[in-house]
C-alpha positions in Angstrom: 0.0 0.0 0.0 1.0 3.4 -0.5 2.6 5.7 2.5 -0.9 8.1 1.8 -3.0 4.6 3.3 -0.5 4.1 5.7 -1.3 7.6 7.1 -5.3 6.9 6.7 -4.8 4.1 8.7 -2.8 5.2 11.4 -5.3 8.2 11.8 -8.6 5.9 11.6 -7.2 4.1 14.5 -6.4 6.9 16.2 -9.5 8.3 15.6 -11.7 4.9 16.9 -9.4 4.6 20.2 -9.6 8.2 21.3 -13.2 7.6 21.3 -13.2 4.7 23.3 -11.2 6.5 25.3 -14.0 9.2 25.9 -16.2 6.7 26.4 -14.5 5.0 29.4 -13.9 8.6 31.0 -17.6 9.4 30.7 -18.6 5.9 31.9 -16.6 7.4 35.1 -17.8 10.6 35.5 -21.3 9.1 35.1 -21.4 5.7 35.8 -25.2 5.6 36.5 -26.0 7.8 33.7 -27.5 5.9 30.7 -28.4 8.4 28.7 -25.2 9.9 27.7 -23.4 6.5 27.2 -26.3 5.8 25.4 -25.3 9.0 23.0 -21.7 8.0 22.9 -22.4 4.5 22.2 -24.3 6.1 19.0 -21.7 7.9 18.4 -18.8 5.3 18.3 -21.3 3.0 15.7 -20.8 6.3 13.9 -17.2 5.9 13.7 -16.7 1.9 13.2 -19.0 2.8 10.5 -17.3 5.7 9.3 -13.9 3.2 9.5 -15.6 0.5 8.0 -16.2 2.6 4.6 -13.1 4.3 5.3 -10.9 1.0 4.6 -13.3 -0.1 1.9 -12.4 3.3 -0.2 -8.6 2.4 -0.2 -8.9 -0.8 -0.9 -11.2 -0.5 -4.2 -8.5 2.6 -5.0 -5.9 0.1 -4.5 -7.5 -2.3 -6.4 -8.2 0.3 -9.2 -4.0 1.6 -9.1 -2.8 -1.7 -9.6 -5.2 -2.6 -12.4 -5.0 0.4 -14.2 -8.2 1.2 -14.5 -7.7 5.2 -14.7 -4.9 5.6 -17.4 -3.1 8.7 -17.1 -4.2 9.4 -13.5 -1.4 8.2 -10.7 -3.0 7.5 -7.5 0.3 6.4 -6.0 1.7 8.8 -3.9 5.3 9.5 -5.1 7.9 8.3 -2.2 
């Protein structure tokens, strides 16, 4: 893969941990809450989600750099 998904990557996980590491410090703060973890558990479906189309979208423009399918247009990132 190129050093552009590398960076995707990197930042999707970082993305998807610091949320779980809200959550946990909400789940805390208000432990007998439900209604905001019920919000944040929302909102971290959101983001696998978000991931989830995230990875698919660099693996079909993988798929499309390898096989060509756009001559003329480089979707490599030059190293």
């Amino acid at each position: 893969m190129s050093a552009l998904a590398d960076v995707l990557e990197i930042f999707s996980l970082f993305y998807l941990v610091s949320g779980f590491a809200v959550l946990e410090s909400l789940q805390r703060r208000f432990r007998r809450d439900l209604y905001h973890l019920g919000i944040l558990y929302e909102m971290l479906k959101g983001r696998a989600i978000l991931m989830f189309l995230l990875v698919v979208a660099l693996t079909v423009a993988n798929q499309l750099s390898q096989k060509k399918a756009f001559k003329g247009i480089d979707l490599k990132v030059l190293d």
